[in-house]
DRENMI-550591 format. One record per residue: x, y negated, z of N, C-alpha, C in turn; residue number from 1; residue in three letters. Coordinates in steps of 0.2 Angstrom, whole numbers, always signed. Each point is the difference from the previous one (the first is absolute). Layout:
BEGIN
{lumgu {X Y Z} {X Y Z} {X Y Z} NUM 'ala'}
...
***
This chain:
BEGIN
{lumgu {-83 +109 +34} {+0 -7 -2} {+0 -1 -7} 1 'unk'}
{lumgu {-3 -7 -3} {+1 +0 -7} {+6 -2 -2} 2 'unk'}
{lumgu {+3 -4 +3} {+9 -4 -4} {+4 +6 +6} 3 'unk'}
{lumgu {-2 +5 +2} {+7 +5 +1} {+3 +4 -5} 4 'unk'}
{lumgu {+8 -2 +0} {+2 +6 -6} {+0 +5 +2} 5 'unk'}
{lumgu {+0 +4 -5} {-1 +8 -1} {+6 +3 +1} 6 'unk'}
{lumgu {+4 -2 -3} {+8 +2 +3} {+2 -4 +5} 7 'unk'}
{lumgu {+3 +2 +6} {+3 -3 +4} {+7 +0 -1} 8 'unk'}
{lumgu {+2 -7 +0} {+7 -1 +0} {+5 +1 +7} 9 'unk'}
{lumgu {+7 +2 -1} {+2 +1 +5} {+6 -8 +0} 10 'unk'}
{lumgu {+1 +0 +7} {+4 -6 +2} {+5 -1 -6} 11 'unk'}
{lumgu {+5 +5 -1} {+2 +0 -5} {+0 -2 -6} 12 'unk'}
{lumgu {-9 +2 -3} {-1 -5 -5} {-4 -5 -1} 13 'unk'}
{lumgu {-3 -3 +6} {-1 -5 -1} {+6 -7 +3} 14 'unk'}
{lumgu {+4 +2 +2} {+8 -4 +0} {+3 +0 -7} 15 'unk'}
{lumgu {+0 +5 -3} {+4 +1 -8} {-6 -3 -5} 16 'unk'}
{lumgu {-7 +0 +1} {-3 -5 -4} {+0 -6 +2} 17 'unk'}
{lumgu {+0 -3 +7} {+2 -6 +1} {+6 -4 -5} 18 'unk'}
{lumgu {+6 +4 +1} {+5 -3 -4} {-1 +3 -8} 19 'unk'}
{lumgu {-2 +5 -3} {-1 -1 -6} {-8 +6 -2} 20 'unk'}
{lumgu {-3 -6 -1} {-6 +2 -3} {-3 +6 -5} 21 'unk'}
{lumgu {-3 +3 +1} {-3 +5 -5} {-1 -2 -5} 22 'unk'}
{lumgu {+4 +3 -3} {-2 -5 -9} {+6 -4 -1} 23 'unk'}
{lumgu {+3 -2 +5} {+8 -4 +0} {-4 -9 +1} 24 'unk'}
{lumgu {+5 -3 -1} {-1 -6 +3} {-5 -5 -8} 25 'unk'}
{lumgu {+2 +2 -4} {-1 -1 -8} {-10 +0 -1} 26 'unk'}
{lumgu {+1 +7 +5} {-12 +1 +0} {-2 -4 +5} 27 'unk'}
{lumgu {+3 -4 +5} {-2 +0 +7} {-1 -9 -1} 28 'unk'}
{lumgu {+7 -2 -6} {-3 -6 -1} {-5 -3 -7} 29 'unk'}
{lumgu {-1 +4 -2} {-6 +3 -4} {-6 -1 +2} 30 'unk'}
{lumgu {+0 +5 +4} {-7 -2 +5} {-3 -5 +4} 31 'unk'}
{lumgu {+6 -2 +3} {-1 -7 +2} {-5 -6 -4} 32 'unk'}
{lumgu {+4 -1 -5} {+0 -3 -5} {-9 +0 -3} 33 'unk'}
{lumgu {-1 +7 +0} {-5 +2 -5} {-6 -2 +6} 34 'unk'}
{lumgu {+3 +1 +4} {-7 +0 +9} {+0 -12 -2} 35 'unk'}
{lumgu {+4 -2 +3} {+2 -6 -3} {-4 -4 -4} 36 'unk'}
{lumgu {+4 +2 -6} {-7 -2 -6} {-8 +1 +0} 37 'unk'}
{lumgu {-2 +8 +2} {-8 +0 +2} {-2 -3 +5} 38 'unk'}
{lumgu {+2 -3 +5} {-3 -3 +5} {-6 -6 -1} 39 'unk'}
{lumgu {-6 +1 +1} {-3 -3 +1} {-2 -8 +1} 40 'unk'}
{lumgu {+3 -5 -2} {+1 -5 +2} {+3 -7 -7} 41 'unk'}
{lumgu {+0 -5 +4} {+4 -4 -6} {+7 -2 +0} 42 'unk'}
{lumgu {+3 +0 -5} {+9 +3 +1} {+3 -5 +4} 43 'unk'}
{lumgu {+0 -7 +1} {+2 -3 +4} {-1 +3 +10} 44 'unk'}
{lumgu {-7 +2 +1} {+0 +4 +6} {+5 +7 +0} 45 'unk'}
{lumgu {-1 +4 -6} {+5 +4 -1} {+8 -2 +1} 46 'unk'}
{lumgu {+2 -5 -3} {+7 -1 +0} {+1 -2 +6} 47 'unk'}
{lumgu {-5 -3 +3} {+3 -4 +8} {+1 +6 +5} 48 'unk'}
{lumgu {-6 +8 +0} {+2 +4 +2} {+6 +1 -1} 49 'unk'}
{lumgu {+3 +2 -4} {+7 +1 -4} {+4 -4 +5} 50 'unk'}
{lumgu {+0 -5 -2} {+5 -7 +3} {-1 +3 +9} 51 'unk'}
{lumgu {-4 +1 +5} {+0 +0 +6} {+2 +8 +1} 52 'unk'}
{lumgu {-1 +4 -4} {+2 +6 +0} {+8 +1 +0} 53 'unk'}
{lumgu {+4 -3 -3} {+5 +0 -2} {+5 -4 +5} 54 'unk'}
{lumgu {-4 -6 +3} {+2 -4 +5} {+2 +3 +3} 55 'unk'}
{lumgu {-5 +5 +4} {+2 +2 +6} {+5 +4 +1} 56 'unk'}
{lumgu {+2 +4 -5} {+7 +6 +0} {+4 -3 +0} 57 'unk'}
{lumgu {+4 -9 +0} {+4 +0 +3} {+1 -3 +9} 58 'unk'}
{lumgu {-4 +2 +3} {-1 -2 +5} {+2 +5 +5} 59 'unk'}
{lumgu {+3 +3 +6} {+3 +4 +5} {-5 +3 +3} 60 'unk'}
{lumgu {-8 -1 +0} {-5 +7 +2} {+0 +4 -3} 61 'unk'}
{lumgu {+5 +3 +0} {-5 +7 -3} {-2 +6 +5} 62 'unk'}
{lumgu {-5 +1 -4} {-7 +4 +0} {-6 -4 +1} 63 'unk'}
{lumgu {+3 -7 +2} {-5 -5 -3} {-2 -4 -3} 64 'unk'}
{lumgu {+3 +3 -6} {-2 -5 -8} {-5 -1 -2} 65 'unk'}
{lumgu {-5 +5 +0} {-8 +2 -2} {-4 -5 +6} 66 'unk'}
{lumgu {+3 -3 +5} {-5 -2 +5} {+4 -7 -4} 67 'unk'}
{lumgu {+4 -1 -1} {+3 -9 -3} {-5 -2 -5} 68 'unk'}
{lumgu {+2 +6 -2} {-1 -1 -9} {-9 -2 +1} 69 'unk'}
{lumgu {-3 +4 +3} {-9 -1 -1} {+0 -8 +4} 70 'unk'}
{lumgu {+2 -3 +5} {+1 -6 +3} {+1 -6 -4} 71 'unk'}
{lumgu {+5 +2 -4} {+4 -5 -6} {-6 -1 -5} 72 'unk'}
{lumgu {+0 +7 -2} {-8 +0 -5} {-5 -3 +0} 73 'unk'}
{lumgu {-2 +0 +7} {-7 -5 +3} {+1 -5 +1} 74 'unk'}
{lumgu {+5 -2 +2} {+4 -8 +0} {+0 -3 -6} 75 'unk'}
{lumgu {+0 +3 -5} {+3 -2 -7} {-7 +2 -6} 76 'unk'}
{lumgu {-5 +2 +4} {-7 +1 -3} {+1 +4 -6} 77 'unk'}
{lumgu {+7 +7 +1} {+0 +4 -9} {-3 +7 +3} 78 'unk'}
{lumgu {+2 +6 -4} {-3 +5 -2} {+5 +4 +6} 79 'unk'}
{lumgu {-7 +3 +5} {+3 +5 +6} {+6 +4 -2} 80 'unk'}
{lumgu {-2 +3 -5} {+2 +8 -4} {+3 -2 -2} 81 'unk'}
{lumgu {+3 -5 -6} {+4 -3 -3} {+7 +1 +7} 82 'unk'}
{lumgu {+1 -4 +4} {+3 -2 +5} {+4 +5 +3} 83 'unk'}
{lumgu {-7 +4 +3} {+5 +8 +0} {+4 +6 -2} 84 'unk'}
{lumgu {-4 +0 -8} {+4 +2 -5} {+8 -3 -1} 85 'unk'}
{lumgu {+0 -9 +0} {+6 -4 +1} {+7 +4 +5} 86 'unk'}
{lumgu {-4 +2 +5} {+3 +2 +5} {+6 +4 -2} 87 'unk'}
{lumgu {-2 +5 -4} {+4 +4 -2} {+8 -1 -4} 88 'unk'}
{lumgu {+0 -8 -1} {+5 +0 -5} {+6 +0 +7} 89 'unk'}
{lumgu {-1 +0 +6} {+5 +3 +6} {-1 +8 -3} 90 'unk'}
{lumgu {+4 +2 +2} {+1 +9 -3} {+8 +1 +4} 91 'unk'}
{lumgu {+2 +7 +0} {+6 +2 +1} {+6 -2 -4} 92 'unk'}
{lumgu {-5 -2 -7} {+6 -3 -3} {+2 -9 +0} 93 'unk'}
{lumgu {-2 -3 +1} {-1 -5 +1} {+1 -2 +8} 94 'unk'}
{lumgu {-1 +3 +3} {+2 -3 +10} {+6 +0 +0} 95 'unk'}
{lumgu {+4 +2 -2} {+8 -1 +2} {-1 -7 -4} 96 'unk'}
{lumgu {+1 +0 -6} {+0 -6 -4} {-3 -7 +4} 97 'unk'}
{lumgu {-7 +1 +1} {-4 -7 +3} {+5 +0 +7} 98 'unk'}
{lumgu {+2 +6 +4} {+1 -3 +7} {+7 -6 -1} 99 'unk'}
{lumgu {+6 +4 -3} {+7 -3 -1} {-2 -7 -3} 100 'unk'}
{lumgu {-4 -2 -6} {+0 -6 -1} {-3 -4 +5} 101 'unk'}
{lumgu {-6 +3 +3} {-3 -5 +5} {+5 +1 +7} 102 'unk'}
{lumgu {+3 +4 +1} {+5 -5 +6} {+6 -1 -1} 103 'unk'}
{lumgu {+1 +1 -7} {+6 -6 -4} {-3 -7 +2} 104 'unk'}
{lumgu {-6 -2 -4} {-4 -4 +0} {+0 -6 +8} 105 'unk'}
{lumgu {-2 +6 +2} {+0 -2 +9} {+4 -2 +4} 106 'unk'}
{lumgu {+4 +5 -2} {+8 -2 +6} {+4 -8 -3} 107 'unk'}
{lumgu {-2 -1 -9} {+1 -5 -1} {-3 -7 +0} 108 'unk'}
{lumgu {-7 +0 +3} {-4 -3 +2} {+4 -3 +8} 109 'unk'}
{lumgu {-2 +5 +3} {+2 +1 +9} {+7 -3 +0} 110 'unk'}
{lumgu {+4 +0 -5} {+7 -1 +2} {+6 +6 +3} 111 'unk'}
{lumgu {-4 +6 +0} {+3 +7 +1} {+5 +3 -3} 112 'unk'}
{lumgu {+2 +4 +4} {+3 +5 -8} {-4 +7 -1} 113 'unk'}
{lumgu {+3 +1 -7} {-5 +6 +1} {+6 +4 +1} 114 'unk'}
{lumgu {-4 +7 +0} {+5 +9 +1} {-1 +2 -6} 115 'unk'}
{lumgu {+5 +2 -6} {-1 +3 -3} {-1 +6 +1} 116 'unk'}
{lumgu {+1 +2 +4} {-2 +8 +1} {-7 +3 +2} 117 'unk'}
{lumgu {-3 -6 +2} {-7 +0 +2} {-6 +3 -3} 118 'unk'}
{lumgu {+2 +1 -8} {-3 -1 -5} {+0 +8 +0} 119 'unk'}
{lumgu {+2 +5 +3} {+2 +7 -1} {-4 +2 +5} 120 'unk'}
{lumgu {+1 -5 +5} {-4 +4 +6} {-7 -2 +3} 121 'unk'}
{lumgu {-4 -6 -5} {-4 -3 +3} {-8 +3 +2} 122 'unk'}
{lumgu {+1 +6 -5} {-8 +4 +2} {+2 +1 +8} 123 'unk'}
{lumgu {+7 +2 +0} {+1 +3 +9} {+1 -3 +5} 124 'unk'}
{lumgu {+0 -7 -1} {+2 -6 +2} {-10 -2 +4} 125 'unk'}
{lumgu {-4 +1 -5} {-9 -1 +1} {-1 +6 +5} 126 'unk'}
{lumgu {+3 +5 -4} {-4 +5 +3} {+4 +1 +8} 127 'unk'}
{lumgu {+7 -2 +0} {+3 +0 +7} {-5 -7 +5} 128 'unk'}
{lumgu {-2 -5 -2} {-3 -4 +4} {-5 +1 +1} 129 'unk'}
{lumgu {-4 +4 -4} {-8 +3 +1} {+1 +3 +7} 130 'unk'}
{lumgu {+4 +6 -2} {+2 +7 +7} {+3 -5 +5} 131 'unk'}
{lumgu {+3 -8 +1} {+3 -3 +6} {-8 -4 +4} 132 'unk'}
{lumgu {-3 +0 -4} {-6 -5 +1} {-6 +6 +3} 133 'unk'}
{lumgu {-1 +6 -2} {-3 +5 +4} {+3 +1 +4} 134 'unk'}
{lumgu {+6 +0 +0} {+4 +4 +8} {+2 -6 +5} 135 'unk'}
{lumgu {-1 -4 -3} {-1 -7 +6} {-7 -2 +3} 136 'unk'}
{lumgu {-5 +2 -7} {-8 -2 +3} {-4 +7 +5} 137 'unk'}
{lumgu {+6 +4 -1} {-3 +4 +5} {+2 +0 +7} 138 'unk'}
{lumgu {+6 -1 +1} {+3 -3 +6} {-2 -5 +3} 139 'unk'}
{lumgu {-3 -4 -4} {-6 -4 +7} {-6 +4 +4} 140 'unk'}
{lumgu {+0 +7 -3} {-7 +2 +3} {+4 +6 +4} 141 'unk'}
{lumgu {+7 +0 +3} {+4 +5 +2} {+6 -1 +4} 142 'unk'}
{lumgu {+3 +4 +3} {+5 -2 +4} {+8 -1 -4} 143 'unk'}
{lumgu {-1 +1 -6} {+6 -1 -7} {+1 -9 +1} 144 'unk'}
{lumgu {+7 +0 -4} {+0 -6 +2} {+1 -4 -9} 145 'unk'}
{lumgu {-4 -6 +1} {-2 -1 -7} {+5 -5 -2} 146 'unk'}
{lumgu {+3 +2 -5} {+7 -4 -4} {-3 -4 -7} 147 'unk'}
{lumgu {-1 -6 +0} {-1 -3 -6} {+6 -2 -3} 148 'unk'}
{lumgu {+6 +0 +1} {+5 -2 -2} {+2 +3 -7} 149 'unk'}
{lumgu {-2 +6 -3} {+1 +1 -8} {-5 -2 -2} 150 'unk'}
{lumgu {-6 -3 +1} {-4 -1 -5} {+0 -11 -1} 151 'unk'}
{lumgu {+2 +0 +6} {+4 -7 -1} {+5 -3 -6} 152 'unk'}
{lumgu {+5 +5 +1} {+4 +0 -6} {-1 +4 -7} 153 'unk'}
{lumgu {-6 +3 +2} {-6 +1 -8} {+0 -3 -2} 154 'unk'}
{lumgu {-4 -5 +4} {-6 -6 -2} {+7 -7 -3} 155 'unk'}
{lumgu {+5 +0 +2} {+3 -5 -2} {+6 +2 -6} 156 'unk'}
{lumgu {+2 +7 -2} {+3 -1 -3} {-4 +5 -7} 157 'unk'}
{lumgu {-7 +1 +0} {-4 +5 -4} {-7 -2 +1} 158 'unk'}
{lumgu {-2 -2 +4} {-8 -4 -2} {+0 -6 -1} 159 'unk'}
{lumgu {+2 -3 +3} {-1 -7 -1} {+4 -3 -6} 160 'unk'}
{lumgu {+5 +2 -1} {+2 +0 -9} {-3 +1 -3} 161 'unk'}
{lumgu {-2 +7 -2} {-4 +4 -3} {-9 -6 -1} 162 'unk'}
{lumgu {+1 -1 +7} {-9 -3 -3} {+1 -8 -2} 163 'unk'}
{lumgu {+6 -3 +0} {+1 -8 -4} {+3 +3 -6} 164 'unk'}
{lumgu {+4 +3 -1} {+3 +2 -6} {-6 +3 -5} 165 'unk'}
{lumgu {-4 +5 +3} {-5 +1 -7} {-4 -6 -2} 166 'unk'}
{lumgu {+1 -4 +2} {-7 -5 -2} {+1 -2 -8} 167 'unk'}
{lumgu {+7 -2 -2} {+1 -5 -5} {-2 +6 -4} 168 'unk'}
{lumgu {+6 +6 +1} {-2 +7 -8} {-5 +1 +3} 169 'unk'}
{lumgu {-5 +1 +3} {-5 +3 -1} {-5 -4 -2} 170 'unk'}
{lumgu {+2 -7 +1} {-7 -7 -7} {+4 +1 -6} 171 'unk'}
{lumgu {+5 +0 +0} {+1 +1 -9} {-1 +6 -1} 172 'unk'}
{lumgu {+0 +6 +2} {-2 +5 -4} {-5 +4 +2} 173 'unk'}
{lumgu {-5 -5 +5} {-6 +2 -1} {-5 -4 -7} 174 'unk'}
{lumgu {+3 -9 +1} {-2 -2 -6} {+3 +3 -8} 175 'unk'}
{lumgu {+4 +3 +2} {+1 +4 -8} {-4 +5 -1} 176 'unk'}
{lumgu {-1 +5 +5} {-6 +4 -1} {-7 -2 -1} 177 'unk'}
{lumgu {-2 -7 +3} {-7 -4 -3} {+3 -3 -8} 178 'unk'}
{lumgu {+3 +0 +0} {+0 -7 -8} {+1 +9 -5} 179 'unk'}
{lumgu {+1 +5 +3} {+2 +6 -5} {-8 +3 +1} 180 'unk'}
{lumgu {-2 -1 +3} {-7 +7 +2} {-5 -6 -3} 181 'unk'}
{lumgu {+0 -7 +0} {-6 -3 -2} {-1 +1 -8} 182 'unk'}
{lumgu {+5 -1 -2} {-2 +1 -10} {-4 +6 -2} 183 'unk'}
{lumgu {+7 +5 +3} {-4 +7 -1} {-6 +3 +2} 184 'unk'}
{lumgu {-2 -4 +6} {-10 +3 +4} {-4 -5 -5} 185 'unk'}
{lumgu {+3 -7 -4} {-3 -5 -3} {-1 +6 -8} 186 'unk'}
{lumgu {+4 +5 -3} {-1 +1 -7} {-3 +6 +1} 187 'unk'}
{lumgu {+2 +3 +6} {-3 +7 +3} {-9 +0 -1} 188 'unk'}
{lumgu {-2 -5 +3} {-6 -3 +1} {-6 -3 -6} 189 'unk'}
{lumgu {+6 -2 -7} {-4 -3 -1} {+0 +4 -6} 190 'unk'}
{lumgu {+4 +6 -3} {+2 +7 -4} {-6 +4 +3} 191 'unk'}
{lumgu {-1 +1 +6} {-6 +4 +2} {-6 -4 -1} 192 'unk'}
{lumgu {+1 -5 +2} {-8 -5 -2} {+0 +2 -7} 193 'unk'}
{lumgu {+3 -4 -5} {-1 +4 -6} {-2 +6 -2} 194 'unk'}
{lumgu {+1 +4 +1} {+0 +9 -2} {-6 +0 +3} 195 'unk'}
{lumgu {-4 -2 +5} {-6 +1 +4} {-5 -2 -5} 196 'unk'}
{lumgu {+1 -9 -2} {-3 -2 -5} {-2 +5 -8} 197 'unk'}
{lumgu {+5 +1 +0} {+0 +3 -6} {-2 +8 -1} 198 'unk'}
{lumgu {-2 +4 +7} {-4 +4 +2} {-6 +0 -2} 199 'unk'}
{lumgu {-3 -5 +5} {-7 -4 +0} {-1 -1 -7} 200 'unk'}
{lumgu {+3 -3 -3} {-3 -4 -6} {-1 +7 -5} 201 'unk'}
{lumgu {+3 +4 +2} {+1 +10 -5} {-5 +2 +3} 202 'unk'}
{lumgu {-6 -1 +5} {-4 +4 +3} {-4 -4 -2} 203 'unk'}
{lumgu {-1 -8 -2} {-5 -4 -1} {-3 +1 -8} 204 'unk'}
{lumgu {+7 +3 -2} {-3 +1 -9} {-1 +5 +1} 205 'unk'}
{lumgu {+2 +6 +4} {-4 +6 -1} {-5 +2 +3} 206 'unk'}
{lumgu {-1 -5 +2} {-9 +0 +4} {-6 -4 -5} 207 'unk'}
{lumgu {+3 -5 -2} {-3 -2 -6} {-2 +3 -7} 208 'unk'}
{lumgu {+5 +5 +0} {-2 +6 -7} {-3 +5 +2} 209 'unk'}
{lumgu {+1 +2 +6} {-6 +6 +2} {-9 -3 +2} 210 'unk'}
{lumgu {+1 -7 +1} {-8 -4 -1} {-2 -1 -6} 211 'unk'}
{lumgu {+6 -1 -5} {-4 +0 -4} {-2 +5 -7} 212 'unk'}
{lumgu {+4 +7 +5} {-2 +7 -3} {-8 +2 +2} 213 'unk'}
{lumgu {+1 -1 +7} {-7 +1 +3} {-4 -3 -4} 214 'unk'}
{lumgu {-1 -7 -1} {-6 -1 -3} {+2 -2 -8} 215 'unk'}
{lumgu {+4 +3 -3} {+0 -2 -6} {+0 -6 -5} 216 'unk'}
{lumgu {+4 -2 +3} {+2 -5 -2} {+6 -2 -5} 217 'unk'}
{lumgu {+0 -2 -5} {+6 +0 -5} {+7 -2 +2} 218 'unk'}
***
């Protein structure tokens, strides 16, 4: 295959890259950045990418941010890949962070309390309602008997916070990520337009001095 790596990674290390990247975290926003800037497009499409990419990480699907984010994108008529790339600013470092304020956010919306201690366990908290919701959804097809009652008490004191609380941080700091990404693709843009110009114009006179060596011309 052509995009197969040559080295296979082990479970291992593609876990320990997840949480810190080859290169460190310093290269990975780097290349972001650098992928970002080249994109093909005009910077306001660009930056709404940005802005829908960045929306979506604070929101309670995950592993489906990449499907929001393209949704959001096409709603908001910006740059596919822009939006994707966005995605990323959810990381290992960052989901503890966005979850505790969005169901601080939440429970104070709702009128709930929150759990402080929630904040320590919340990956395990996802991942124990994923594991209660296939071992529920399987027991409709078997003689098991199907308990939705943890996912009940998921849903009310972890999703449903979670998805009203991220709304507010994730408009302000999706919009900071647009009002930050537009300048930058706006001087990115127009530094490379320049330099292309200014190419062209060095090719234009050295095509004009070799015409008029050929025919000799003073």
């Amino acid at each position: 295959m052509v995009f197969k790596r040559r080295d296979k990674r082990s479970m291992v290390q593609i876990v320990q890259h997840s949480l810190y990247p080859r290169g460190g975290w310093g290269r990975a926003l780097y290349y972001i950045t650098h992928r970002v800037r080249r994109l093909p497009d005009t910077p306001h499409k660009i930056a709404r990418g940005v802005f829908a990419g960045v929306l979506t990480t604070f929101t309670p699907f995950y592993g489906l941010h990449f499907i929001l984010a393209a949704v959001v994108a096409r709603m908001l008529r910006a740059n596919m890949l822009a939006a994707l790339l966005g995605t990323l600013f959810g990381n290992p470092l960052t989901y503890v962070p966005i979850g505790v304020v969005s169901l601080k956010t939440g429970h104070f919306l709702l009128g709930t309390e929150f759990d402080a201690e929630m904040h320590t366990s919340l990956v395990g908290k996802f991942a124990g309602a994923a594991g209660d919701f296939k071992d529920s959804f399987i027991a409709l097809f078997t003689d098991a008997t199907a308990d939705w009652s943890g996912l009940e008490q998921f849903y009310h004191e972890v999703f449903l916070p979670y998805l009203i609380g991220g709304i507010l941080p994730g408009l302000v700091t999706a919009t900071a990520a647009y009002y930050i990404t537009l300048p930058l693709i706006k001087a990115y843009q127009n530094r490379r337009r320049g330099r292309l110009k200014q190419k062209l114009a060095r090719l234009g006179k050295t095509g004009v001095a070799k015409a008029d060596e050929t025919t000799g011309t003073p």
